[in-house]
N, C-alpha and C positions, 0 to 999 in steps of 0.2 A: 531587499528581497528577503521576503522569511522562508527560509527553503531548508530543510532537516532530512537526514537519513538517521538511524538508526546503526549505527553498525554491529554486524554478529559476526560470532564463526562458526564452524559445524557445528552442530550439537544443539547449537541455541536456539529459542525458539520466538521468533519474531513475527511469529504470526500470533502469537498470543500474547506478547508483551505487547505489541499494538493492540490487540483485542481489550486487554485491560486498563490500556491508558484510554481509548474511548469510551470504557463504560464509564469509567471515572468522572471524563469529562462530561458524558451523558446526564452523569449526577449533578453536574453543576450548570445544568441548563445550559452545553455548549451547543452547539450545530454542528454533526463531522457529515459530512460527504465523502464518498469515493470507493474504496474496498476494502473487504478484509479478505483471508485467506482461511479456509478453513478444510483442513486433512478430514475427511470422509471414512469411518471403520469397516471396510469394503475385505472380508478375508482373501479375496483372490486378486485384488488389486492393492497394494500396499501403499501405493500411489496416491491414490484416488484423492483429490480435492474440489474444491468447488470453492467459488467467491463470489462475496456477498455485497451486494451496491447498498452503499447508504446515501441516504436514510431510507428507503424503500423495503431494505429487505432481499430484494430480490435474489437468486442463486443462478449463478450458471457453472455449471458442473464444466470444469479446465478439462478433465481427463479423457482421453482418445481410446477405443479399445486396438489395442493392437497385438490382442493377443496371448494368452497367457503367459508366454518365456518370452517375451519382448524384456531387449534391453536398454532400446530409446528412450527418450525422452515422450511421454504421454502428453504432453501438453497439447491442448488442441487451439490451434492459433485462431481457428472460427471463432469458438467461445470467446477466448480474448478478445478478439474485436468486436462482435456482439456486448461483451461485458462495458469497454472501454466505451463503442456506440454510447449506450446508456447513462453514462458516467458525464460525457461529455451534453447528451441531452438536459442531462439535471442540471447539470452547472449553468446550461442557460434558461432553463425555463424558470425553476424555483428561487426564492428568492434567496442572496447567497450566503453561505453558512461562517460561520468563524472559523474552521477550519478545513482541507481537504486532504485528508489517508489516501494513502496507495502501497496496498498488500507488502510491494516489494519492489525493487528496482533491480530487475532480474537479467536472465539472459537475452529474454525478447527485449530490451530495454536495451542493454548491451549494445544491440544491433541498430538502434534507433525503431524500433519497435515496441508493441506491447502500450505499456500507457504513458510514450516519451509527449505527446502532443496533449494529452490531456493534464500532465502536468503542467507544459509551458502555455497553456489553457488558463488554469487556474494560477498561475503566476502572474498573465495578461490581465485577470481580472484583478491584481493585487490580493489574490487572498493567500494566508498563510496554506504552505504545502509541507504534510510528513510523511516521510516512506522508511524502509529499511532498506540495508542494503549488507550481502556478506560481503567478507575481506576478499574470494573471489572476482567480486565484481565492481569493487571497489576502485578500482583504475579508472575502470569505462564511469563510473559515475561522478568522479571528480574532471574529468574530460565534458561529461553530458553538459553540468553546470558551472564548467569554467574557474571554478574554486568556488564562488558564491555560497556555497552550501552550506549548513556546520553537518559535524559528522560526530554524533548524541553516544554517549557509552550504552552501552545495551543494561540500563538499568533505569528503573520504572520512574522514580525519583527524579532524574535527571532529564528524562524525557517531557515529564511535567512541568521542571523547571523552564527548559527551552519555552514548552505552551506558552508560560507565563510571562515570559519576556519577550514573546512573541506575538502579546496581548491578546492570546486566544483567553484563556482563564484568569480570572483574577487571584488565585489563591494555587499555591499544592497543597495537596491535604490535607 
Protein backbone atom coordinates (compact mmCIF):
# COMPACT_ATOMS: atom_id res chain seq x y z
CA UNK A 1 0.00 0.00 0.00
CA UNK A 2 1.47 3.49 -0.86
CA UNK A 3 -0.37 5.40 1.59
CA UNK A 4 1.60 8.93 3.05
CA UNK A 5 0.51 11.70 5.57
CA UNK A 6 2.52 14.54 5.90
CA UNK A 7 2.83 15.31 9.37
CA UNK A 8 2.66 19.17 10.77
CA UNK A 9 2.00 21.10 13.84
CA UNK A 10 0.55 24.49 14.48
CA UNK A 11 2.00 27.02 12.56
CA UNK A 12 2.94 24.82 9.60
CA UNK A 13 1.45 25.07 6.61
CA UNK A 14 0.41 22.05 4.76
CA UNK A 15 -1.59 23.20 2.59
CA UNK A 16 1.06 24.74 0.73
CA UNK A 17 3.82 22.39 1.11
CA UNK A 18 1.39 20.16 -0.74
CA UNK A 19 0.47 22.82 -3.03
CA UNK A 20 4.31 22.82 -4.00
CA UNK A 21 5.06 19.32 -4.10
CA UNK A 22 2.29 19.16 -6.91
CA UNK A 23 3.38 21.81 -8.81
CA UNK A 24 6.60 20.18 -8.94
CA UNK A 25 5.40 17.18 -9.81
CA UNK A 26 3.11 18.86 -12.28
CA UNK A 27 6.65 19.85 -13.87
CA UNK A 28 7.52 16.35 -14.31
CA UNK A 29 4.47 15.33 -16.27
CA UNK A 30 2.93 13.64 -13.17
CA UNK A 31 -1.08 13.12 -12.95
CA UNK A 32 -2.20 14.32 -9.22
CA UNK A 33 -5.89 14.03 -8.64
CA UNK A 34 -7.85 14.90 -5.53
CA UNK A 35 -7.56 18.45 -3.49
CA UNK A 36 -5.78 21.08 -2.39
CA UNK A 37 -6.69 23.52 0.26
CA UNK A 38 -6.65 26.89 -0.22
CA UNK A 39 -7.12 29.90 2.73
CA UNK A 40 -9.23 32.59 0.84
CA UNK A 41 -8.15 36.67 1.96
CA UNK A 42 -11.80 37.30 2.99
CA UNK A 43 -11.17 40.55 5.83
CA UNK A 44 -14.27 39.65 7.68
CA UNK A 45 -13.91 35.98 7.64
CA UNK A 46 -10.47 34.92 8.67
CA UNK A 47 -11.39 31.48 7.99
CA UNK A 48 -12.57 31.41 4.71
CA UNK A 49 -11.19 28.64 2.51
CA UNK A 50 -12.13 26.74 -0.33
CA UNK A 51 -10.66 23.60 -2.19
CA UNK A 52 -9.55 22.79 -5.26
CA UNK A 53 -10.28 19.25 -7.14
CA UNK A 54 -7.65 18.30 -9.50
CA UNK A 55 -7.06 18.13 -12.11
CA UNK A 56 -10.27 20.17 -13.06
CA UNK A 57 -9.72 22.99 -11.09
CA UNK A 58 -12.74 23.16 -9.77
CA UNK A 59 -13.46 25.20 -6.16
CA UNK A 60 -15.79 24.77 -3.57
CA UNK A 61 -15.85 27.34 -1.11
CA UNK A 62 -15.53 24.85 2.78
CA UNK A 63 -16.67 28.05 4.62
CA UNK A 64 -20.42 28.40 6.25
CA UNK A 65 -21.54 31.84 7.16
CA UNK A 66 -22.26 31.80 10.61
CA UNK A 67 -21.92 35.03 11.44
CA UNK A 68 -19.64 37.54 12.22
CA UNK A 69 -18.61 36.62 16.14
CA UNK A 70 -18.99 32.93 15.50
CA UNK A 71 -16.68 30.68 17.25
CA UNK A 72 -17.41 27.36 15.56
CA UNK A 73 -16.05 25.72 13.31
CA UNK A 74 -17.23 27.19 9.58
CA UNK A 75 -16.78 24.23 7.83
CA UNK A 76 -19.68 23.48 5.73
CA UNK A 77 -19.89 19.67 5.50
CA UNK A 78 -22.24 20.09 2.24
CA UNK A 79 -19.46 21.52 0.41
CA UNK A 80 -17.26 18.52 1.64
CA UNK A 81 -19.43 16.20 0.27
CA UNK A 82 -20.18 18.00 -2.85
CA UNK A 83 -16.28 18.30 -3.03
CA UNK A 84 -15.51 14.62 -2.00
CA UNK A 85 -18.88 13.65 -4.77
CA UNK A 86 -16.45 14.98 -7.31
CA UNK A 87 -13.24 13.54 -6.44
CA UNK A 88 -14.75 10.32 -6.22
CA UNK A 89 -16.39 10.81 -9.89
CA UNK A 90 -12.93 11.59 -11.39
CA UNK A 91 -11.29 8.67 -10.00
CA UNK A 92 -13.77 6.64 -11.88
CA UNK A 93 -14.34 8.18 -15.06
CA UNK A 94 -10.83 9.67 -16.03
CA UNK A 95 -8.19 7.68 -16.71
CA UNK A 96 -6.19 7.11 -13.42
CA UNK A 97 -3.41 9.37 -12.49
CA UNK A 98 -0.06 8.42 -10.60
CA UNK A 99 -0.89 9.90 -7.93
CA UNK A 100 -4.10 11.09 -5.47
CA UNK A 101 -3.75 14.42 -2.70
CA UNK A 102 -6.06 14.90 -0.09
CA UNK A 103 -6.02 18.58 1.32
CA UNK A 104 -5.67 16.97 4.85
CA UNK A 105 -6.81 14.16 7.10
CA UNK A 106 -8.80 16.38 9.34
CA UNK A 107 -11.45 16.30 11.74
CA UNK A 108 -14.37 15.33 9.50
CA UNK A 109 -11.76 12.41 8.65
CA UNK A 110 -11.29 11.88 12.45
CA UNK A 111 -14.88 10.96 12.57
CA UNK A 112 -14.81 8.61 9.59
CA UNK A 113 -15.95 11.30 7.52
CA UNK A 114 -14.89 14.03 5.17
CA UNK A 115 -12.68 12.27 2.30
CA UNK A 116 -12.14 8.71 4.60
CA UNK A 117 -13.90 6.61 1.57
CA UNK A 118 -12.42 8.29 -1.15
CA UNK A 119 -9.10 7.62 0.08
CA UNK A 120 -9.84 3.79 0.74
CA UNK A 121 -11.17 4.42 -3.01
CA UNK A 122 -8.25 5.28 -4.50
CA UNK A 123 -6.34 2.67 -2.40
CA UNK A 124 -8.97 -0.04 -3.92
CA UNK A 125 -7.85 1.20 -7.10
CA UNK A 126 -4.04 0.59 -6.11
CA UNK A 127 -3.12 4.05 -6.68
CA UNK A 128 -0.53 5.87 -4.58
CA UNK A 129 -2.36 8.25 -1.80
CA UNK A 130 -0.74 11.59 -0.02
CA UNK A 131 -2.45 13.70 2.53
CA UNK A 132 -1.30 15.68 5.62
CA UNK A 133 -2.10 15.30 8.80
CA UNK A 134 -1.46 17.58 12.28
CA UNK A 135 0.11 15.91 15.51
CA UNK A 136 -3.73 16.71 16.59
CA UNK A 137 -4.99 14.22 14.50
CA UNK A 138 -2.55 12.10 14.39
CA UNK A 139 -4.08 9.18 16.63
CA UNK A 140 -7.30 9.04 14.66
CA UNK A 141 -5.14 8.54 11.43
CA UNK A 142 -2.84 5.94 12.41
CA UNK A 143 -6.11 4.07 13.87
CA UNK A 144 -7.85 5.08 10.08
CA UNK A 145 -4.89 3.13 8.37
CA UNK A 146 -4.05 0.40 10.80
CA UNK A 147 -0.13 1.54 10.87
CA UNK A 148 0.13 0.95 6.92
CA UNK A 149 0.91 4.45 6.44
CA UNK A 150 4.39 6.31 6.62
CA UNK A 151 4.05 9.37 8.32
CA UNK A 152 6.49 12.17 5.74
CA UNK A 153 8.59 15.04 8.02
CA UNK A 154 6.80 18.11 6.91
CA UNK A 155 9.67 19.01 4.57
CA UNK A 156 9.52 19.35 0.82
CA UNK A 157 12.50 17.11 -0.06
CA UNK A 158 11.29 14.35 1.86
CA UNK A 159 7.95 14.25 0.69
CA UNK A 160 9.50 13.94 -2.95
CA UNK A 161 11.52 11.48 -1.87
CA UNK A 162 8.49 9.22 -0.61
CA UNK A 163 6.84 10.14 -4.57
CA UNK A 164 9.89 8.62 -5.69
CA UNK A 165 9.87 5.47 -3.99
CA UNK A 166 6.52 5.26 -4.25
CA UNK A 167 7.08 5.20 -8.19
CA UNK A 168 5.07 8.38 -8.57
CA UNK A 169 8.19 10.32 -10.05
CA UNK A 170 11.30 9.19 -11.27
CA UNK A 171 13.57 11.76 -10.07
CA UNK A 172 13.57 14.72 -7.01
CA UNK A 173 14.85 17.66 -8.36
Amino acid sequence: MKLAAIGYRKGEHADTLLAEVVAELRRQNVSVYGTLQHWLCIPDDPCAMALEVLPTGERFSLSQDLGRHAQSCRLDPAALARASARVRTILSELPPPDLVVFSKFGESEAQGEGFCDEIVYALDLGLPVLTAVSDVWLPAWQQFTGGFAETLPFAFDAVLDWCRRAGVCAQVR
